[in-house]
Steps between C-alpha positions, in 0.01 A plus 500: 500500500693317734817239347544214700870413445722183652628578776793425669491219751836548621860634386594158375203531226505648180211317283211294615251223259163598439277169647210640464253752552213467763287811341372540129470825318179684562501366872535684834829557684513542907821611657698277633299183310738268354489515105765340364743161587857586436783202476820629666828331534370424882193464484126563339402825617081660505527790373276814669365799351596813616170678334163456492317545185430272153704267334549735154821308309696168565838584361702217590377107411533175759843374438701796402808597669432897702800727611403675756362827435320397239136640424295144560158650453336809487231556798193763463432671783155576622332823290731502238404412131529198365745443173475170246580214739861327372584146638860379435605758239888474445700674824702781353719452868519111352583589153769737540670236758486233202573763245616819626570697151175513449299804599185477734285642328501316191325190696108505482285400725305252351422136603778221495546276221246144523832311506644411847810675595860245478564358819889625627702180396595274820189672667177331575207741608306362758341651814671459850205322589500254186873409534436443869174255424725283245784491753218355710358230252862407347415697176769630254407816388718496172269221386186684526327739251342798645257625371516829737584835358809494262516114566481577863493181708177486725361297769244318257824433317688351760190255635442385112886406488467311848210296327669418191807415761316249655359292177852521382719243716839605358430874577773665755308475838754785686545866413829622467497907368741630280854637489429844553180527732391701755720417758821541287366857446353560846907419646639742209271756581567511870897466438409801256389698790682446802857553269353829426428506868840418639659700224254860552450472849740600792362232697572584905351180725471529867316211749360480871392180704148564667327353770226288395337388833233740569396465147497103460312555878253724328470299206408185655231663741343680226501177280279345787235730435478455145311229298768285295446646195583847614835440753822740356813399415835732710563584126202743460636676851853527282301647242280739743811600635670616233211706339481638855854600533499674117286752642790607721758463263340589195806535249492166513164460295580639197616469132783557321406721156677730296787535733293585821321301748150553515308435828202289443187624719363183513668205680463163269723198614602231273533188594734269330371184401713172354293344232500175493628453120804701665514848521396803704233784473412779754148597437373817724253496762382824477463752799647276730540702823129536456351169496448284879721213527200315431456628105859464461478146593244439236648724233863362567313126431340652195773620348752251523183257370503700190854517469510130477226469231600789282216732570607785642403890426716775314452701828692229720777507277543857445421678826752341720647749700794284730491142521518271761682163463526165745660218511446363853303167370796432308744510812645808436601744767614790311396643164691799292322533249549692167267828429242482250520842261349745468428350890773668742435253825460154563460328796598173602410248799642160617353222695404546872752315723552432859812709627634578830398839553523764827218578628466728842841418588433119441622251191174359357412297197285724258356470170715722260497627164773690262384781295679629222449820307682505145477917398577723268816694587360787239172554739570431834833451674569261857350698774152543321499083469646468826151679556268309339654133644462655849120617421436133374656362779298754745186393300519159569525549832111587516358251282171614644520875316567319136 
């Protein structure tokens, strides 16, 4: 038997909401298939399965509140024996977080109660997706009754209460959420994470200017060859470059656990995306030094697509190994950024500029960038970023080996 648990989709997280679950007991499990929609303070997160095998128990209902850790569902592996199939039996891990006197074992496992669980007070449950649609169609979710899981709010929900909206002339026609949504949280839980940033980490930051000209050259060439749809971005050669130069400097790539850095053997670059309700998330793309600039084009595109509309995978979240923030559309020129734990690197870029620069003995306008490395003073010390800015700086200088 396999337990599929929460997991942890970053250090600022300690308990997701159970959406909903895309498998049934008694049905077939693939690794890596999503199987469950988590609500996070961020964001609604898919869920994948780290087993393959059968649904056997559902421990955990659609609109309860999950620490992490906590055994979600039970899966059977392949050529093991079946036991009584459970769905939603009362979580022991739940339980003893309500009521923590009382000893695990003395919870059976038998089917919920037929009456709906209470709603937390000043809490509405409804799906990402749901409070997005009545955002859309001017719909105040307090004044619908959903008739969802526990009095969970659904889609169906939401379109009945824009009808009844419409034959109803003195209904509110605009949305305002409550005191207390998601982007309240979302702000608390990032302060949450970068104080314990600033106040764990001995943050060291170090910058370099680089040359941009052969690359915006190269860019523009190889843009010519390729239809519309497919043309890059000078972001995904930032990107390329840095998953590049963590190969040389490897320390770098790593996280920080039980008082030791551990080097990560794969190289997955987040990305930090702003949200357009406010915000920020940095969602891997995995095995980055890997991919052609071509399939990090289209993954970069995917992922910040998904970022916007709340779909993203536990994976993204959790397998982040350094991130990579920039700011250059907003005007900025230089970014320090602040570390993301258990992360011990993050890298930062500004927006290319024209600067007088020497070039064979000559003053010449060039196309320049500033990089900035923010590091972990624990892991790695100057010279060893001094390193890795002059490999990303070396890398750019052959755009044509990305």
């Amino acid at each position: 038997m396999a337990e599929f648990v929460m997991p942890t989709l970053g250090s600022d997280m300690t308990e997701g909401t159970l959406v909903q679950w895309k498998k049934k007991v008694g049905e077939r499990v693939v690794k890596g298939e999503i199987i469950a929609e988590v609500d996070t303070e961020k964001a609604a997160i898919e869920i994948e399965s780290f087993h393959t095998g059968i649904m056997e128990q559902l421990l955990t209902k659609p609109g309860d509140r999950v620490p992490v850790g906590t055994v979600m569902a039970i899966i059977r592996e392949e050529g093991t024996q079946a036991t009584p199939a459970v769905q939603f039996p009362a979580s022991p891990a739940l339980l003893q977080r309500v009521s923590p006197k009382e000893p695990v074992s003395s919870v059976p496992h038998a089917p919920p109660p037929a009456a709906a669980p209470v709603a937390e007070p000043g809490r509405l449950r409804i799906s990402p997706a749901a409070r997005k649609l009545a955002g859309e169609l001017g719909v105040d979710p307090a004044s619908v009754q959903g008739t969802g899981p526990g009095g969970a709010i659904t889609l169906d929900d939401i379109q009945h209460g824009a009808q009844r909206q419409r034959q109803e002339p003195s209904a509110p026609t605009t949305f305002a959420e409550p005191a207390g949504d998601r982007q309240a949280r979302m702000r608390q839980t990032i302060a949450a994470a970068m104080a314990r940033s600033k106040r764990e980490i001995p943050h060291y930051y170090l910058s370099s200017t680089i040359d941009m000209g052969r690359a915006m050259t190269w860019l523009k060439e190889e843009n010519i060859k390729r239809p519309v749809t497919d043309r890059l971005l000078y972001g995904v050669l930032l990107v390329k470059a840095v998953a590049l130069a963590l190969r040389q400097v490897p320390e770098l790539n790593a996280l920080w656990k039980d008082n030791a850095a551990v080097q990560s053997p794969n190289i997955h670059v987040g990305v930090a995306v702003s949200l357009r309700q406010g915000g920020l998330i940095a969602p891997a793309i995995h095995d980055t030094d890997k991919r052609s600039l071509g399939e990090l084009m289209t993954s970069f595109q995917d992922v910040v697509k998904r970022a916007r509309a709340g779909t993203l995978r536990s994976s993204e979240l959790s397998d982040p190994t350094i991130t990579v923030t920039s700011l250059g559309e907003q005007g900025v020129e230089t970014v320090f950024g602040v570390i993301y734990p258990p992360q011990v690197a993050l890298i930062g870029f500004g927006k290319v500029v024209e600067r007088p620069w020497v070039l064979d003995g000559q003053v010449v306008s060039r196309p320049v960038v500033t990089a900035s490395l923010s590091a972990d003073h624990r892991v790695t010390d100057g010279h060893r970023g001094g390193v890795f800015l002059s490999a990303v700086d070396r890398l750019l200088q052959e755009p044509g080996q990305l």
